[in-house]
C-alpha positions in Angstrom: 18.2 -9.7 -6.8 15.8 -9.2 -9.8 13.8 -6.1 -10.2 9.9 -5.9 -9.5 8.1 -2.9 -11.1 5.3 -1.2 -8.9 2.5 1.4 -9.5 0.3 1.8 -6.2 -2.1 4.7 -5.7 -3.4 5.3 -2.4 -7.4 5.6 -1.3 -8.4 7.0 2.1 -10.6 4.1 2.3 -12.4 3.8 6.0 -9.7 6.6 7.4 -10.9 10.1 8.0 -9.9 12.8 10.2 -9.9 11.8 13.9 -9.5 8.5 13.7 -7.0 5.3 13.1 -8.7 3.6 10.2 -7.0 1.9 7.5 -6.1 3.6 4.2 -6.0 1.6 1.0 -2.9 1.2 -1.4 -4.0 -0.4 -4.7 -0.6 -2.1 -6.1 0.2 -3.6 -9.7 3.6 -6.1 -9.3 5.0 -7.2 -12.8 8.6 -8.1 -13.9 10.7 -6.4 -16.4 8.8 -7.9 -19.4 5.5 -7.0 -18.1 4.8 -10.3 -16.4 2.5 -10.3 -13.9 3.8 -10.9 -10.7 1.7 -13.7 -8.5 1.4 -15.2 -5.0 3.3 -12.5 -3.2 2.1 -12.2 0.5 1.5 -9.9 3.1 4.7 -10.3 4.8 6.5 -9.5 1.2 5.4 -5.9 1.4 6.5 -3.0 3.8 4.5 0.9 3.8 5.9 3.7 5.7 5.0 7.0 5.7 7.4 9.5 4.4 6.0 13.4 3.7 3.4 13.5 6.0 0.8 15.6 7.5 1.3 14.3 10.7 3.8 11.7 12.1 2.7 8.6 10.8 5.9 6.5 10.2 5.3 3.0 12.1 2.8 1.2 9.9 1.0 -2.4 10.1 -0.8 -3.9 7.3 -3.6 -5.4 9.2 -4.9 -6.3 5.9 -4.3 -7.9 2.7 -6.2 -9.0 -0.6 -4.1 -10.7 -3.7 -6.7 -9.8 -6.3 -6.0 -12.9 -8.5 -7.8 -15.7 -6.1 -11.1 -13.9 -6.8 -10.4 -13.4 -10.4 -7.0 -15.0 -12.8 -7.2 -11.7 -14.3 -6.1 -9.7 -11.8 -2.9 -11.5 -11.4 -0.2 -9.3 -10.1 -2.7 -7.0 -7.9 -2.7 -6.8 -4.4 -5.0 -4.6 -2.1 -2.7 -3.5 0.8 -4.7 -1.5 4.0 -2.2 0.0 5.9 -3.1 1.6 9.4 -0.9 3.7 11.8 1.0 1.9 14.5 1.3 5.4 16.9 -1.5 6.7 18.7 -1.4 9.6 16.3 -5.0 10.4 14.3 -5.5 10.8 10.8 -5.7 14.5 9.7 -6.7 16.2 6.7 -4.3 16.2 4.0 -1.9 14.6 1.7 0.2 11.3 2.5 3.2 10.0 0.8 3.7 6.5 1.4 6.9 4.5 0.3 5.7 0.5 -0.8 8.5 -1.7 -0.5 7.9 -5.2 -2.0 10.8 -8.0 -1.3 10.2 -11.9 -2.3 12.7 -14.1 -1.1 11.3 -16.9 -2.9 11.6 -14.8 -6.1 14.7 -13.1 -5.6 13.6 -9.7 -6.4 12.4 -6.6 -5.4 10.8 -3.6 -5.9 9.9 -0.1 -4.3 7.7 3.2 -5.3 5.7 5.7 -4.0 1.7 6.2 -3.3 -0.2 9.3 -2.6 -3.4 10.1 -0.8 -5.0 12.9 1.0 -7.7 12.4 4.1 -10.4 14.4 3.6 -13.0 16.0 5.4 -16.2 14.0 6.1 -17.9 17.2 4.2 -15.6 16.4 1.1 -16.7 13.3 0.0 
């Protein structure tokens, strides 16, 4: 398989402590030249949680922008809102998420990390 490069950064987005919102993973696919990477879907990408606050492993993407249909240049970004799939609640802190992205159709693949912390409702 051929190699995707990914940078993602995480955003708390609607989650905050307490509850089972979705965060937000902002996440830049190009190929080893630097080639965006276009018309990946939701079922191409995987999130789990790794160095967590709490136990929040299991993860859905319920879901998921690619960036480029509302604007060519944005091709190769994807929006990815990832929400927990335990009954665990979000609690304040940082989250390490791994993003795995594997196309079948393109042969290739790709993985990194993203980071985000849940803050208090008085933090932000």
């Amino acid at each position: 398989m051929d190699k995707l490069n990914i940078v993602a950064h995480g955003h708390q987005n609607l989650a905050r402590i307490g509850n089972r919102d979705t965060v937000a993973i902002a996440a830049c696919i190009t190929k080893d030249d630097g080639t965006p990477v276009s018309g990946l879907t939701k079922s191409d990408f995987k999130v789990r949680g790794l160095l967590t606050g709490n136990v929040h492993i299991g993860t859905s993407i319920p879901l998921f922008v690619d960036l480029e249909q509302s604007d060519p240049l944005l091709a190769g970004y994807y929006d990815v809102f990832v929400k927990t799939t335990d009954n665990n609640v979000w609690v304040g802190g940082k989250y390490v998420f791994a993003v795995i992205v594997k196309s079948n159709a393109l042969k290739a693949q790709g993985r990194t990390i993203a980071v985000l912390e849940i803050l208090k409702s008085s933090d932000l």
